[in-house]
N, C-alpha and C positions, 0 to 999 in steps of 0.2 A: 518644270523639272529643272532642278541646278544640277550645276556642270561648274568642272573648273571654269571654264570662261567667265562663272559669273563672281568665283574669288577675283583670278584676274582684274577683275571689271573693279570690282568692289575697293581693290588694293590700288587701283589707277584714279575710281574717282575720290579717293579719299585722300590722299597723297596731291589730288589739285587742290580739295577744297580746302585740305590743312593750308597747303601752298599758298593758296589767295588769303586766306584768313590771315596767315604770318607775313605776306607782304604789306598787307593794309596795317598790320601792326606794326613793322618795323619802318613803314613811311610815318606814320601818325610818332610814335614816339622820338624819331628823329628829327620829324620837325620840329618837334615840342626842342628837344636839343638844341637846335640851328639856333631856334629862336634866344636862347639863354646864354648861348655863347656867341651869338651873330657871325654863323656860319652858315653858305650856303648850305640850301636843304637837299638841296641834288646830290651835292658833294656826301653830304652824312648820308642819306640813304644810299649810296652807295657805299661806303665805306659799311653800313649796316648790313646793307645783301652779301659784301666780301665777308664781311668777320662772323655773319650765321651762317655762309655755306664752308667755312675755316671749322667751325665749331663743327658742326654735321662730318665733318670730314675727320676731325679728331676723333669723336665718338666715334668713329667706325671702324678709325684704325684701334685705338684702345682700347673699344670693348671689350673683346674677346679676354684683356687683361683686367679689367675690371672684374668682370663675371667672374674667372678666375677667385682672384682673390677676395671677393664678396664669399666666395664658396666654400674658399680653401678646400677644393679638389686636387688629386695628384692624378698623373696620366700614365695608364695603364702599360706594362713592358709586355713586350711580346710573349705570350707563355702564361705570364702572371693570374689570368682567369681564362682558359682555354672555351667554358660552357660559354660565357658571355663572348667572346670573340668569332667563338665559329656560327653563335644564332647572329650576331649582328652584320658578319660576312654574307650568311645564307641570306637575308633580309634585304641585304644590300644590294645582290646583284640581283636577286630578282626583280627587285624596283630599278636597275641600271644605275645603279648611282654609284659612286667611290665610296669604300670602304673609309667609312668616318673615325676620326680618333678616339680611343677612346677614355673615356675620365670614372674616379670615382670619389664620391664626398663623404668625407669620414661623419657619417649625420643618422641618427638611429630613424630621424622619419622616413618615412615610404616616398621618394619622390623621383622623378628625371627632367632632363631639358637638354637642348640643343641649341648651339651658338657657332658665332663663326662670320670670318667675312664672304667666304664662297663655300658653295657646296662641295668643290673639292678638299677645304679647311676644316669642313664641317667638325664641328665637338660634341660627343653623344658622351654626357656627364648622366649615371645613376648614382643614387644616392646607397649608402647601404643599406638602409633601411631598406628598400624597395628591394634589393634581393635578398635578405633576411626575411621579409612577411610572406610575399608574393611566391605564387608556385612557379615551373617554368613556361606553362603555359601561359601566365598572366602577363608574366613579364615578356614573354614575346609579343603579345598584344601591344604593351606598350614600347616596345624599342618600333612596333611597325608603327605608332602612332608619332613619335619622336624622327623615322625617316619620311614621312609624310611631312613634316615642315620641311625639313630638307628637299623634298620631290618639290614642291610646292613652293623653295624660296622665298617664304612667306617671314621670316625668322631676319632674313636682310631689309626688307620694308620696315618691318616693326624696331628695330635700332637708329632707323632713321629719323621717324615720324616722330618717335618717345624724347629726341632731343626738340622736336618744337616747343610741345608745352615745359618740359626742363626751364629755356631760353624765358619762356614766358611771366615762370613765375620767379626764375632767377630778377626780371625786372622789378618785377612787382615787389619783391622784399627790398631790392636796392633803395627803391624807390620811397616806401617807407620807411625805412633807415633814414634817409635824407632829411626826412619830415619829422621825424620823432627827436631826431639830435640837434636838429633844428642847423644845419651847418650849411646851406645852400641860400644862397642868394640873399646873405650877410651884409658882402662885402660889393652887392646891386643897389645899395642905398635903400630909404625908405619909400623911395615911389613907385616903384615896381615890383618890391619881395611881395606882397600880396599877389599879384597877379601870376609870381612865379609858384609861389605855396599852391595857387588852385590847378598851376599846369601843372607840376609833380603829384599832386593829388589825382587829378584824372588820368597823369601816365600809371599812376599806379595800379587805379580800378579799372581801367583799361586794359592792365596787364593780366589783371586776375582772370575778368572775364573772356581773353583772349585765353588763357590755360583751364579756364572751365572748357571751354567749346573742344578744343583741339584734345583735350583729356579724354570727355567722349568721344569723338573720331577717332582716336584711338584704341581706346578701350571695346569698344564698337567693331573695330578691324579687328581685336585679339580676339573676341569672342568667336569671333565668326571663321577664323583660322580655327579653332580647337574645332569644331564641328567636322571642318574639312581634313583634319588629320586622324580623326576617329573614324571618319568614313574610309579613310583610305588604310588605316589598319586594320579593318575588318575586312578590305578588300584582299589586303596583301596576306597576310595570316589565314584567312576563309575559316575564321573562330572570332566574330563578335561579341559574343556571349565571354571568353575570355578575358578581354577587355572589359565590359561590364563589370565582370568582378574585382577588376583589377582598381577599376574608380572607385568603386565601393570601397574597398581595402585600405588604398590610398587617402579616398575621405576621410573615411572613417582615423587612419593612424594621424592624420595631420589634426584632429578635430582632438586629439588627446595630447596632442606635443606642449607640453607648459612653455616651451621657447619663442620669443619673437620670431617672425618670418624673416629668413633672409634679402637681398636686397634686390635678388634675379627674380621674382614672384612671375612678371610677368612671361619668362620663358619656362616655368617648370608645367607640368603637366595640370595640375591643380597647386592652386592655392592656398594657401594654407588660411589666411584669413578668412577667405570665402567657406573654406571645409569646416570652421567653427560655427560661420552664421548658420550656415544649410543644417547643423545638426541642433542646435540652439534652438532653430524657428522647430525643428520637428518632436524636441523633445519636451519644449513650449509646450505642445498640445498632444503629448504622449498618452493622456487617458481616451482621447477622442482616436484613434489610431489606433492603441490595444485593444483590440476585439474581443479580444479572451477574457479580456481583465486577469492576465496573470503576472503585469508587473513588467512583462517582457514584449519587444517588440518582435517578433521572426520574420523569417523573409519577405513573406505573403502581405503580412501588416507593411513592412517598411516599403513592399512596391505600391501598396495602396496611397500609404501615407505621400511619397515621393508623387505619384500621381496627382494627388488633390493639389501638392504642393505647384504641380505647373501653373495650374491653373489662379493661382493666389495672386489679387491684383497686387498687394505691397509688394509681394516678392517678385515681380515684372517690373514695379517702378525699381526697385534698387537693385536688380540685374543690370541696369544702365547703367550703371556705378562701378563695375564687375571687371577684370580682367579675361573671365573666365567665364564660358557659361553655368550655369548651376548645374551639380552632377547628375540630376534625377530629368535634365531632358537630355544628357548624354546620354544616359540609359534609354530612356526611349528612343532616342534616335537609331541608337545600336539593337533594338530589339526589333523595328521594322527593319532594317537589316536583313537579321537574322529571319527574321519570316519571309523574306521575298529569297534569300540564299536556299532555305530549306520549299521552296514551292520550284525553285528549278528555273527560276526566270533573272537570276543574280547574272548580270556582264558587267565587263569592264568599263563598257558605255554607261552603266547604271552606277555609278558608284556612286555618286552624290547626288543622288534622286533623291531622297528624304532630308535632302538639309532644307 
């Protein structure tokens, strides 16, 4: 049975192993350094553990301006939407939490997200779209799924983690640059630029495969956060089935947007990229899913179809790939839910029993 302790757990052991993986990195291409400029190696990899936890430390102060301006959101005045103020008040104290700021993005898709350095700062940005499509039931679902990262603190790990592989592959282009202009170890004479071409050449593939690993461990922590924030919106709301619809909705509007995705993917609710493939893969095999053969999918068809779809081994390999998990085992997840809510046996203790 999961229990927050086993997010906890999960955000602790991932946050070491990214750790160790980026220490072994930032010693290995430091040395590689020492070695080119004939500096102790001690001395650089310390100067490298100073200037990535400097970095880590930037990103966390300036996030919240980033995301910002990636969104070009404005922040809500007191009065300005009274319905969304007093649901995300009621929302808020029932979960104990500070009434979070609130934002909105002048953006016709259906979306939200939550940012911030503490959960006192927290930023509850909707999009307008998502209060244009959605009813108010739906959207209550999702501002409770949006203060579940906030419950959860899960939203300050993931700004931290997402600067390792950044750092990683920031080397790795540098590092290629280096080699392509050919401007490195010129002015090292002819006896040793070889030897320096093949060490810039493996700091470089070193780097790569250092922000493949760390990409998955992260990408790996977001999935598994979105689970634990829909469990906790169905607990908080006690309307699962609301949220449900509210994915679907949301899917479905992001999967018609002809816009590029903005640049916050990884804190919005869904995906936008993700909501193209999941409907791509299902419209792929839309005669095998039409039952009827009327041309049309209906609901019964698309839970069907969404079903088969868990079980698809491709679409398992490339959910590792994913920010987000795929919407169709959110749904399932939220529909055990809903049947263990409606049998009478739903506690607070239980809320993250089916992750």
């Amino acid at each position: 049975m999961a229990s927050l302790s086993r997010l906890k757990l999960s955000m602790a052991t991932t946050v070491l192993l990214v750790g160790i993986i980026f220490a072994a990195f930032l010693a290995a291409i430091m040395y590689v350094i020492s070695l080119f400029f004939q500096i102790s190696p001690f001395g650089m990899i310390a100067i490298a553990v100073v200037g990535a936890g400097f970095f880590i430390f930037i990103q966390y102060l300036i996030g919240p301006s980033i995301v910002k301006a990636a969104t070009h959101l404005h922040y809500l005045k007191p009065g300005e939407n009274p319905w969304l103020e007093e649901t995300v008040k009621k929302l808020a104290d029932k979960s104990g939490l500070p009434m979070p700021k609130l934002a909105i993005v002048p953006d016709p898709t259906p979306n939200a997200f939550t940012f911030g350095r503490t959960a006192s700062s927290a930023i509850l940005a909707v999009h307008e779209g998502l209060l244009n499509q959605l009813n108010e039931q739906e959207i209550e679902g999702v501002i409770g799924h949006e203060l579940g990262h906030v419950r959860h603190k899960d939203y300050l790990v993931m700004t931290a983690l997402s600067a390792v592989p950044l750092i990683a592959y920031l080397v790795a282009r540098v590092s290629f640059t280096a080699v392509q202009f050919g401007g490195v170890g010129r002015s090292r004479g002819k006896d040793n630029s070889g030897a320096i071409w093949i060490a810039i050449l493996a700091a470089a593939a070193f780097s790569y495969l250092v922000y493949f690993i760390t990409q998955l461990c992260v990408m790996g922590m977001s999935r598994l956060r979105e689970h634990y924030a829909d469990a906790y919106s169905a607990y908080l709301t006690g309307q699962p089935r609301e949220l449900e619809s509210a994915l679907t909705k949301i899917t479905y509007g992001l999967s018609l947007s002809p816009k590029p995705p903005g640049g916050a993917r990884t804190f919005y609710i869904a995906d936008p990229v993700l909501a193209k493939q999941e409907f791509q893969e299902i419209l792929s095999r839309k005669e095998d899913y039409d039952l009827d053969k009327n041309g049309v999918l209906d609901e019964r068809e698309l839970e069907l179809a969404m079903e088969r779809e868990a079980h698809n081994a491709w679409v398992k390999v490339n959910t590792l790939f994913a920010t987000h998990p795929p919407t169709y085992k959110r749904i399932l997840l939220l529909r055990e839910i809903d049947k263990e809510m409606e049998s009478g046996k739903f506690t607070s203790s239980t809320i993250y029993k089916h992750i």
